[in-house]
Structure formats: C-alpha cells, structure tokens
C-alpha positions as CSV (number, residue, x, y, z in Angstrom):
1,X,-5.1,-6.5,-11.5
2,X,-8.0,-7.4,-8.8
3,X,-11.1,-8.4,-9.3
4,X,-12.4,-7.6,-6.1
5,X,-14.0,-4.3,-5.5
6,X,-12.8,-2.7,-2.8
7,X,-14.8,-0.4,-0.5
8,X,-14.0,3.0,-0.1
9,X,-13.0,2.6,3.6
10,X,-10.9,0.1,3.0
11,X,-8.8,2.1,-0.3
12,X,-8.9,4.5,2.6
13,X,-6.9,2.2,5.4
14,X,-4.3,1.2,2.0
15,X,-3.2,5.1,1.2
16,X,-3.3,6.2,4.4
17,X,-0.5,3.4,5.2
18,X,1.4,4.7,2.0
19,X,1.1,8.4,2.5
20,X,4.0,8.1,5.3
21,X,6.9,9.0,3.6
22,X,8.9,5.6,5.9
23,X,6.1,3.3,5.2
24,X,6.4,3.8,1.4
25,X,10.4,4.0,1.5
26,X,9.9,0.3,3.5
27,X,7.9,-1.1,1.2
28,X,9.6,-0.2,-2.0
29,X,12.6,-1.9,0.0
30,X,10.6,-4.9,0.2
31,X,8.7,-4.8,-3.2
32,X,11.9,-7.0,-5.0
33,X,10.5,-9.6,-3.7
34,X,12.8,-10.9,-0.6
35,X,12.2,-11.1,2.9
36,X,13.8,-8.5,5.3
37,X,14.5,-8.8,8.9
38,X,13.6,-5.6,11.1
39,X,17.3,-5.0,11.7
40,X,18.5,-5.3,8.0
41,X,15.4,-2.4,7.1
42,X,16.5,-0.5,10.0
43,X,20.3,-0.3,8.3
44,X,20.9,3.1,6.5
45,X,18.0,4.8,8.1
46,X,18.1,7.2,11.5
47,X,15.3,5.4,12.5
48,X,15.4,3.0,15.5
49,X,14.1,-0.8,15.4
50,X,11.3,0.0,17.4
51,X,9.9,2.8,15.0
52,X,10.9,0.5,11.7
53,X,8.3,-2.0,13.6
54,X,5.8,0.6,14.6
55,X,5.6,0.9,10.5
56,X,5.9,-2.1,9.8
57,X,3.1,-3.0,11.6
58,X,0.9,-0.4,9.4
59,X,1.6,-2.1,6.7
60,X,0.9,-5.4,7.9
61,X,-2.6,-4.0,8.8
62,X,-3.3,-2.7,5.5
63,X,-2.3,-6.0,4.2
64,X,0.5,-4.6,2.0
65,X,3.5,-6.8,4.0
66,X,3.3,-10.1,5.9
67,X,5.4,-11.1,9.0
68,X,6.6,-14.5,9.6
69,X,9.0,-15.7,12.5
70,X,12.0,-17.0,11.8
71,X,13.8,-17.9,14.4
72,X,13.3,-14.8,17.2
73,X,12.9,-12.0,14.3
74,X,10.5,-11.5,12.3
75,X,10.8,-11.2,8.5
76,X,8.4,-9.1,6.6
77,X,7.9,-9.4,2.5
78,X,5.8,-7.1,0.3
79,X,2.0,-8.3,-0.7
80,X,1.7,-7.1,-3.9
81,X,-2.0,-8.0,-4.2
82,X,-2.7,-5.0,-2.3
83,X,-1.4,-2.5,-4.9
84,X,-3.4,-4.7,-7.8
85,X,-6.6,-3.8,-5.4
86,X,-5.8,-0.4,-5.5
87,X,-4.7,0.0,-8.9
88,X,-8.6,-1.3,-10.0
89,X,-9.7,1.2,-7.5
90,X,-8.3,3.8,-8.8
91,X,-8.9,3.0,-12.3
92,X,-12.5,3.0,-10.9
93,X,-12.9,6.2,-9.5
94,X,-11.3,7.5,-13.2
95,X,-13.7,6.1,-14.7
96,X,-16.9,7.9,-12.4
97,X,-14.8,11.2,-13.1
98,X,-14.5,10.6,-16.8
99,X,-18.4,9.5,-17.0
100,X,-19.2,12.5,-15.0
101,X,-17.0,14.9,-17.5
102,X,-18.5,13.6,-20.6
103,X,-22.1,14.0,-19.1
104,X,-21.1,17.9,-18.2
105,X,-19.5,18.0,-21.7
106,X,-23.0,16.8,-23.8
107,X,-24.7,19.1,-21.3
108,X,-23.0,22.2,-22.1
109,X,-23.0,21.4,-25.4
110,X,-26.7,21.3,-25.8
C-alpha cells in the first residue's frame, strides 16, 4: 500500500480514468504483468487502434500504464503503484466516514 497521500484532485484524475468501461477492460488486460502492443489490445475488441490509443493515453496520464517504444509500436504495461495510491485513499476517506458515524452515534446517544 502507499504511503503517499494523495490529493483529492489527483484520486479524482485516477477514477475518472477507470470509470470508462474500455479503460478498465485495458487495464485488467494489462494488470498480469506483461507488456502489450496497441495491436495485440486492439484484437477481440470492435474498437479501432486509434481509439485503443486515445485510452491508452488516459491511462498513461493518470499514471496507471507506461508506454515504451519498441521498435515503431509502442508497448504499454500496468503501473500497479497507482491502485496502492488509491487503495490508501480510499481506506482514508473510510476512515473520515467511520469517525464521522461514531461521533453522530455518541451524539445521539447522549
């Protein structure tokens, strides 16, 4: 899990990328680990190259995939950092919501 705090803005930039039904379905073809071409994630899918890389390039912005060149293509893997980041984040927004609770709880209660 991450250490580093993220800001709100940015948790905002990581779901955003993954509330796109492609984006998420691309990177849980990338999260076992390998690299992936654009034209081997474009096989099985209706979508064209060009809108695989317009997603791709989401993700690469929220940091969840990196591109490297190999050759003329580019090769993208999943950055699984990311996910640790939002993982603490969301663990610390539970916890605000369950402080919050247990302070309405002792107040109702009194």
């Amino acid at each position: 899990m991450a250490n580093v705090e993220l800001h709100p803005e940015k948790a905002a930039i990581l779901f955003a990328a993954l509330g796109d039904p492609t984006r998420l379905s691309l990177l849980t073809a990338l999260s076992d680990g390998r690299e992936r071409s654009i034209a081997s994630l474009s096989v099985g899918t209706v979508l064209t190259r060009q809108a695989v890389t317009k997603h791709l390039h989401v993700l690469e912005q929220a940091g969840l995939v990196r591109s490297t060149k190999v050759g003329r293509e580019s090769h993208y893997s999943f950055q699984p950092n990311r996910i640790g980041e939002m993982r603490a984040y969301l663990d610390s927004v539970s916890r605000q919501w369950d402080d919050a609770l247990e302070r309405l709880r002792a107040f109702v209660e009194r």
